[in-house]
PAMARRO-31290 format. One record per residue (C-alpha): x, y, z. Coordinates in steps of 0.5 Angstrom, whole numbers, plus 500, padded with zeros to 3 digits. Layout:
! PAMARRO-31290
XYZ/...
This chain:
! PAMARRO-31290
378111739/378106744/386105744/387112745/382114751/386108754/393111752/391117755/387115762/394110763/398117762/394121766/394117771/402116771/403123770/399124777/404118781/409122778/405129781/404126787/412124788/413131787/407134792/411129797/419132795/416138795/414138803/419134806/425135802/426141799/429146803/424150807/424156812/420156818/416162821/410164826/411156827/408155821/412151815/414154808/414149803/414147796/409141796/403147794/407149788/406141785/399141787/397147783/402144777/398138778/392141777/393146771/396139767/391133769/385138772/382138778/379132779/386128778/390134780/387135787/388128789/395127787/397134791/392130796/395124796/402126796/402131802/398127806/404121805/408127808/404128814/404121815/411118814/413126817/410124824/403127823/398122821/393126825/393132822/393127814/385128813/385135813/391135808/387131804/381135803/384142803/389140798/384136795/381143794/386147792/386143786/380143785/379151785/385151780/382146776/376151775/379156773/384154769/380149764/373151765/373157765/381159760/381152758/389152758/390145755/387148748/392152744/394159747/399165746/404166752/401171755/394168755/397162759/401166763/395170765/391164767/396160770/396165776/389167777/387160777/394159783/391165785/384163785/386156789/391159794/387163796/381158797/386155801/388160806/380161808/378153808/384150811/383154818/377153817/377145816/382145821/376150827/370145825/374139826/378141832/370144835/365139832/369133830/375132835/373138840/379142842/379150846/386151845/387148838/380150835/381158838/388158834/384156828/380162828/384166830/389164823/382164820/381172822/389173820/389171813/395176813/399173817/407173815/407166814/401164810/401170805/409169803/408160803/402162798/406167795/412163793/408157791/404160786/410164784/413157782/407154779/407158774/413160772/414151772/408150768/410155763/417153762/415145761/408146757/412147750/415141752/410137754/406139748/411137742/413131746/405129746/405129754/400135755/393132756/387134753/383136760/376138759/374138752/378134747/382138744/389137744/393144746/
């Protein structure tokens, strides 16, 4: 029904101002540690929860747009568009595997939901590792060319087991999940949990 699709597309999109507000706290506010010169943040954690409720079209642009705020109004407007695509695809890995291959908006036991919920984190924080210094060699070797910076980006493409990068991922996907499946129950008896992909309500 027309009045429906509507109500479902106007909180959809509330859902991801809300999740990218949240991407944003979760990077600039929250408390975060710092090693090897690398930031460890929450901002990441929002991203995937963003993908795992409205998918990874609408999630990954939330976590995009939140975080590339952060980077803007942080001081670090230059490096803002290669957070916005490699959150971008953060969201859209989790987004495949969560609802195109398990479908978790559907009607799931717990432990199918735990399940997936971390392979899909697993499966877009990974992806992230290899993109985001990749993005970053291309950009600083094609785009806007810099030795010292695009040798820093290949050497942290080579390193993908670097302290920093492993322990951020391991805590944002840790955080992801255990959120998504403390809040899914509520949202879903309260109506707030989005069909994604197919039509049926989970």
């Amino acid at each position: 029904m027309k009045t429906q699709e509507d109500h479902e597309r106007l909180l959809r999109l509330v859902q991801a101002a809300l999740l990218a507000a949240l991407c944003y706290v979760g990077y600039a506010i929250l408390p975060a540690l710092s090693a090897d010169g690398t930031k460890i943040h929450f901002g990441n954690a929002f991203v995937v929860m963003a993908a795992y409720l409205l998918g990874g079209g609408y999630g990954g642009l939330a976590g995009a747009v939140g975080l590339s705020l952060a980077d803007i109004l942080g001081g670090f407007a230059e490096s803002a568009p290669r957070t916005f695509l490699s959150k971008l695809v953060i969201g859209l890995v989790v987004g495949l595997v969560a609802h195109r291959v398990a479908h978790l908006s559907e009607k799931h036991p717990a432990p199918y939901l735990f399940k997936w919920s971390a392979l899909s984190a697993a499966a877009g924080l990974a992806a992230n590792c290899v993109f985001e210094p990749a993005l970053k060699y291309v950009w600083y070797t094609l785009l806007f060319p810099n030795p010292d910076k695009a040798a820093a980006a290949i050497q942290a493409l080579l390193a993908l087991t670097a302290y920093t990068t492993v322990v951020n991922a391991v805590i944002n996907g840790a955080a992801a999940v255990v959120l998504y499946n403390a809040v899914r129950p509520a949202l879903r008896r309260s109506g707030l949990l989005l069909p994604v992909g197919r039509k049926k309500q989970g």
